[in-house]
C-alpha positions as CSV (number, residue, x, y, z in Angstrom):
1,X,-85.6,-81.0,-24.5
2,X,-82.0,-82.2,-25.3
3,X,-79.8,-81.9,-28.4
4,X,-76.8,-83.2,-29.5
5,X,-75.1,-80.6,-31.7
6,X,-72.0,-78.7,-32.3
7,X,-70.1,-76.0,-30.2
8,X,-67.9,-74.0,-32.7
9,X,-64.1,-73.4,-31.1
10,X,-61.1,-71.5,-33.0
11,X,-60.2,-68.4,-34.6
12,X,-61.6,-66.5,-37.0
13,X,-61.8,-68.5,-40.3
14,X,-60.6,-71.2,-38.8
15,X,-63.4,-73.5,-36.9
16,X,-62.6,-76.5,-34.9
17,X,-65.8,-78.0,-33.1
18,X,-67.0,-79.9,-30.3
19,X,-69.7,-82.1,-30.4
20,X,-72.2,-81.6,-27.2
21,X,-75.4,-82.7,-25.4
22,X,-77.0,-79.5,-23.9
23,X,-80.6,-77.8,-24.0
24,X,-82.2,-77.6,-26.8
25,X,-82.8,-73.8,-25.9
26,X,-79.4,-72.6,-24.8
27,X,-77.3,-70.6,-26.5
28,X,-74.4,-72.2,-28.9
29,X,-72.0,-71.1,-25.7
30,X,-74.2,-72.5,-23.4
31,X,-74.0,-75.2,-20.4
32,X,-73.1,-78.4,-21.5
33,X,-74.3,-81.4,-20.5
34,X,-71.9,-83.8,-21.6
35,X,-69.0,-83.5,-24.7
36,X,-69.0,-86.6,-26.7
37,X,-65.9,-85.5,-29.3
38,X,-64.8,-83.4,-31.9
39,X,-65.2,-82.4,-35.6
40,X,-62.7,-80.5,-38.0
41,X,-64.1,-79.6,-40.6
42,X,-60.7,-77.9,-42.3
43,X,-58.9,-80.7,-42.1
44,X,-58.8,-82.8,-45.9
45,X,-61.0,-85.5,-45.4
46,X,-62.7,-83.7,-42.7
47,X,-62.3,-85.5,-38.9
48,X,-65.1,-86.3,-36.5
49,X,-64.0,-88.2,-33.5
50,X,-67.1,-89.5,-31.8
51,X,-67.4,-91.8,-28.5
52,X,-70.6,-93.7,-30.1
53,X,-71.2,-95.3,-26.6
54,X,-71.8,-92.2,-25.2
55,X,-73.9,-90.7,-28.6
56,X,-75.9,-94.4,-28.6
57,X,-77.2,-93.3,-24.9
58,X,-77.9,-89.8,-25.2
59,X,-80.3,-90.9,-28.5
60,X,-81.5,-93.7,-26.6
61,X,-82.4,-91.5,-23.6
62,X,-84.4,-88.8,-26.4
63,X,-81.7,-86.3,-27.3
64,X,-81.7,-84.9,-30.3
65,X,-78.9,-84.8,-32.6
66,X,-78.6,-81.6,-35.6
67,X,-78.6,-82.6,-39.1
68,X,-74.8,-82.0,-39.2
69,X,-74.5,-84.3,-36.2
70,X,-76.9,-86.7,-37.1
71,X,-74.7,-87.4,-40.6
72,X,-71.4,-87.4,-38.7
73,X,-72.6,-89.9,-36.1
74,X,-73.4,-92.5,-39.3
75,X,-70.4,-91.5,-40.8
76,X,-68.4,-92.6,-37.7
77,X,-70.8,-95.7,-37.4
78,X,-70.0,-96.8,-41.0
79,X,-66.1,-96.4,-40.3
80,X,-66.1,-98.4,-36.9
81,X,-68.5,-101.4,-38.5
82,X,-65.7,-102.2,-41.7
C-alpha cells in the first residue's frame, strides 16, 4: 500500500520537509516513489508547496495521504481555488 506523507530534512531543531509518495511500510528514510513538494513548518505562516496535479493522481490511484498531509493538501486547494 502507498502513502503520501512527509520526509523530515534539516538540522537539529530546525525541520524542513518533503512531501513523498513511498510504501506504506518503509522507513521515514526510505525509497521514494515520487516527491510532490515541500512543507516548512518554521516559517511564520507556515509554507507547503504542493504540485496538486501530481497529489490529485497519487489519491486517485489509492495512495494514502497522513493526517498532516491530508490537511496541507486542502490547505493548498483552498489557496489555489480564491
Amino acid at each position: 500500500m502507498l502513502s503520501v506523507r512527509l520526509m523530515r530534512f534539516g538540522a537539529k531543531k530546525k525541520p524542513s520537509y518533503r512531501i513523498v509518495v513511498m510504501e506504506a511500510k518503509s522507513p521515514r528514510q526510505g525509497k521514494v516513489r515520487e516527491f510532490l513538494g515541500t512543507y516548512d513548518p518554521l516559517s511564520d505562516p507556515s509554507e507547503a508547496k504542493i504540485d496538486l496535479e501530481k497529489a490529485k493522481a497519487w489519491l486517485a490511484k489509492g495512495a494514502r495521504p497522513s493526517q498532516t498531509v491530508q490537511s496541507l493538501i486542502d490547505r493548498a486547494m483552498k489557496s489555489a481555488s480564491r
